[in-house]
N, C-alpha and C positions, 0 to 999 in steps of 0.2 A: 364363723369369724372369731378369733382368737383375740385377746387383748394385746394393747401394742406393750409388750413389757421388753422393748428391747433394751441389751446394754449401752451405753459409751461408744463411740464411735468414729472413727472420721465423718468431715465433715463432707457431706453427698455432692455428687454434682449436680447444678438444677438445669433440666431442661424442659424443654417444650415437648409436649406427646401428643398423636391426635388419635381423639376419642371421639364415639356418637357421640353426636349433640341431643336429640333427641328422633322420635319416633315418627316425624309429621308426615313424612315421607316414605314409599318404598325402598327395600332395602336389596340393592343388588352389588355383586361384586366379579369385576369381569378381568380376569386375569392377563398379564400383561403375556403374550407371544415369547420376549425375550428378542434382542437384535437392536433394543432400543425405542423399542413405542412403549405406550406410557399403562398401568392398569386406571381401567376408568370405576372409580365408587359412585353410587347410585344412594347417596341418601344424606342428610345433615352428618357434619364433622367438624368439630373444633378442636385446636389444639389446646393443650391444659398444662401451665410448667409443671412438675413435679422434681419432688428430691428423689435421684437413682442412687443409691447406695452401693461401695465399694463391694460383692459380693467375694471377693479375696478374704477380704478381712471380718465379715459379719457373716458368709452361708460357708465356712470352710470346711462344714460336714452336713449341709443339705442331702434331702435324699429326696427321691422323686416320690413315694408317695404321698408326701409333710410340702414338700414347698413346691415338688413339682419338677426341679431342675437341679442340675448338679454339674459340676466342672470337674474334668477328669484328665489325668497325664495320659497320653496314647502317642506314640509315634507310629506313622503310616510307613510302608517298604515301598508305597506307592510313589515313583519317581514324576509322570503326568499326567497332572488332577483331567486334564484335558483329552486324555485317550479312555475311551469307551469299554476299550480291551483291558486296560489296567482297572477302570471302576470295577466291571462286571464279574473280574475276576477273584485280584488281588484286594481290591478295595472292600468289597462286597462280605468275604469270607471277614477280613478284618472285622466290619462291624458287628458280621452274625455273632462274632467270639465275644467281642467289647459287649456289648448288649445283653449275652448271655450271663456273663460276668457280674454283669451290673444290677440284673434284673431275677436271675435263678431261671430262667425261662426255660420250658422245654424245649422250644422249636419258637426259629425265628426265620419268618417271611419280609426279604426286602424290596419295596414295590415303587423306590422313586429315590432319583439322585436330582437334586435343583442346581445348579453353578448360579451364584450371583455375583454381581460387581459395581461399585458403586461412580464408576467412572464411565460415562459416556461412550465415550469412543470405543473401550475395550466392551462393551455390551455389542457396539455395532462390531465390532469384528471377530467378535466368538460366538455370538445369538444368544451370550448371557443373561439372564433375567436382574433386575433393577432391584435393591434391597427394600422389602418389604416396608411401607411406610402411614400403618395405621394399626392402633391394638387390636390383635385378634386372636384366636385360638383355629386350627387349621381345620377341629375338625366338632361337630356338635355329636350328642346324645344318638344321635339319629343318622347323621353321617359320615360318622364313625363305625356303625355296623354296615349301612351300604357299602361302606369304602372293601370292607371285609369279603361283603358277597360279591362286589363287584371283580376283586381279586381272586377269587377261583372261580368265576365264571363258571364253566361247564363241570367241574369237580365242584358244584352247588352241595353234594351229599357229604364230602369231605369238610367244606370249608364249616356246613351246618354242626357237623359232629365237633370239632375242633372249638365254634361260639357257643357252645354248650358250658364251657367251662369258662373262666376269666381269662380275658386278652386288653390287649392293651395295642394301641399307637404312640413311637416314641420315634424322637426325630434326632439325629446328632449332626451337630454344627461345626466345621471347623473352618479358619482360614486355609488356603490355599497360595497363599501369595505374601508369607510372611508374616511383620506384625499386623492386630487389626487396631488401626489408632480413630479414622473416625466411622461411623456408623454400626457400633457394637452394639449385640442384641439388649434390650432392657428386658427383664421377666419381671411379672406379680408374681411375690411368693400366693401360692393357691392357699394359703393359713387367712389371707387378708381379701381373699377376693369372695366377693355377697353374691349369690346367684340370681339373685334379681339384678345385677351391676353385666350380666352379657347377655345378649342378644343374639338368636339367629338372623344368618342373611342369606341370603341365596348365592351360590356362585354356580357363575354363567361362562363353563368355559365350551370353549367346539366340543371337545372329545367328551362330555359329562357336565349334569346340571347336580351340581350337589349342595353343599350346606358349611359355612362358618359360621363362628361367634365371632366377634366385634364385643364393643365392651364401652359401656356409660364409665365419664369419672366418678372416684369414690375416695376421698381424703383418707379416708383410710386402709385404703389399700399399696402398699410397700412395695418398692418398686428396685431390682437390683441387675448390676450389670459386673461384667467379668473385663477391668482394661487391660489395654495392651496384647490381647491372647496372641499366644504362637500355633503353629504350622503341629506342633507337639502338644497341643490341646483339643480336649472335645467337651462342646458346651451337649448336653444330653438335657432334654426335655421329654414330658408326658401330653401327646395333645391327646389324646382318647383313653378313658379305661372303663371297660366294661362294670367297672365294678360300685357299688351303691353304700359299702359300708363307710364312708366316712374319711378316704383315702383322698388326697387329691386326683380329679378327673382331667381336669385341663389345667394349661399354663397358655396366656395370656400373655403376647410379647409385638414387641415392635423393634424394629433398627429406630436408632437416635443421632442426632449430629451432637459428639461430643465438646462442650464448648473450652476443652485443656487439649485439646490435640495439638501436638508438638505444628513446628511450620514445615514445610516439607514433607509432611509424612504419606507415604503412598498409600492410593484409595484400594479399598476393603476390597477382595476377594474370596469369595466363599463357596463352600458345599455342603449343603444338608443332606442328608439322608433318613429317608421313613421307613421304619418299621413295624410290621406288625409282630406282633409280640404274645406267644399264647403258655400259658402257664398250666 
């Protein structure tokens, strides 16, 4: 945990974030289908205002091992975020370059495209998934290396020789559907966030029983979000890194309802993308 020696600043926006409450309970997380049902959490959660900070103007040379997250200019040739053929193909090579770029990586594994959107209706009629709406980190200590063997399944002797060395899981975020005005990601820079402050929880999906973090409040931990982003933006985060030297491992984030969102402004559209990342 670093001191807070920041500069000057605009002033933050405050919102409400929801955090563990505490531990009284089991801890499950069962992920929403997508189409419009709801994910169901399995343990205490409060929400806690906090100040998000403008990250335009205070992280505008973040880097993913120091804070975790970084915003990056990228325009995609991809014409519809919606066709399967255009992700897997055109979308796909795109990221492995960005990634490579950003990262020095030798080889990049892309193993999951999410589409979210924060509007109802369009959830029920593209089988969208709902934006993300509790602190968490995607992936733990623990399942973070499953995620790894889990992915080369039967090439178990490859994917071993490869976590032999430092890898990493990194996720990029961008809209899909113009500006994003409300429900922008918020991240903890990982300089502020105490490890005794996240939590494993289990999640419970059909296809795999695996593991997030979730995350207790901690006043001091700093909280920053990227407004307004375009369709020519990529928010890049670190949820997994193999690595123990003192680097940031995880980034801790949530969707927020922004309380300056213009009136009329059209609801979020998005696409993540995971990769594994091996150096």
């Amino acid at each position: 945990m670093v001191a807070d020696n920041l500069s000057p600043q605009m002033d933050p926006v405050k919102a409400p974030l929801k955090f563990l409450a505490n531990h009284d309970v089991p801890l499950v997380y069962i992920p929403s289908k997508g189409g419009g049902d709801e994910t169901d959490h399995v343990g205490n959660f409060s929400s806690q205002e906090v100040n998000i900070y403008d990250g335009r103007e205070t992280k505008k040379k973040s880097n993913l091992d120091v804070e975790g997250f970084k915003l990056v200019s990228h325009k995609s040739q991809v014409t519809d975020f919606f066709s399967d053929t255009q992700i897997n193909s055109t979308y796909q090579k795109e990221m492995a370059t960005l990634v490579t770029e950003i990262t020095g990586a030798k080889r990049i594994e892309i193993f999951d495209h999410t589409r979210r959107s924060a509007c109802l209706n369009r959830q029920k009629e593209t089988g969208m998934r709902e934006p993300a709406a509790i602190i968490h980190n995607d992936y733990t200590a623990r399942s973070g290396i499953k995620r790894c063997q889990d992915y080369f399944g039967d090439r178990i002797n490859e994917g071993n020789k490869l976590m032999q060395q430092r890898f990493a899981i990194i996720n990029v975020w961008r809209s899909i559907a113009g500006t994003v005005y409300n429900h922008p990601l918020a991240l903890c820079d990982a300089e502020t966030l105490a490890p005794e402050s996240i939590v494993s929880m289990e999640r419970r999906a059909e296809e795999r029983i695996g593991e997030i973090q979730v995350a207790l409040y901690d006043p001091r931990q700093r909280w920053y979000y990227f407004p307004n982003m375009q369709s020519d933006e990529a928010l890049i985060f670190k949820t997994f890194d193999s690595a123990t030297d003192g680097r940031a491992r995880f980034t801790i984030h949530s969707s927020f309802e922004d309380p300056n969102i213009p009136q009329g402004g059209s609801p979020r559209e998005s696409i993540e993308t995971r990769c594994l990342v091996f150096f």
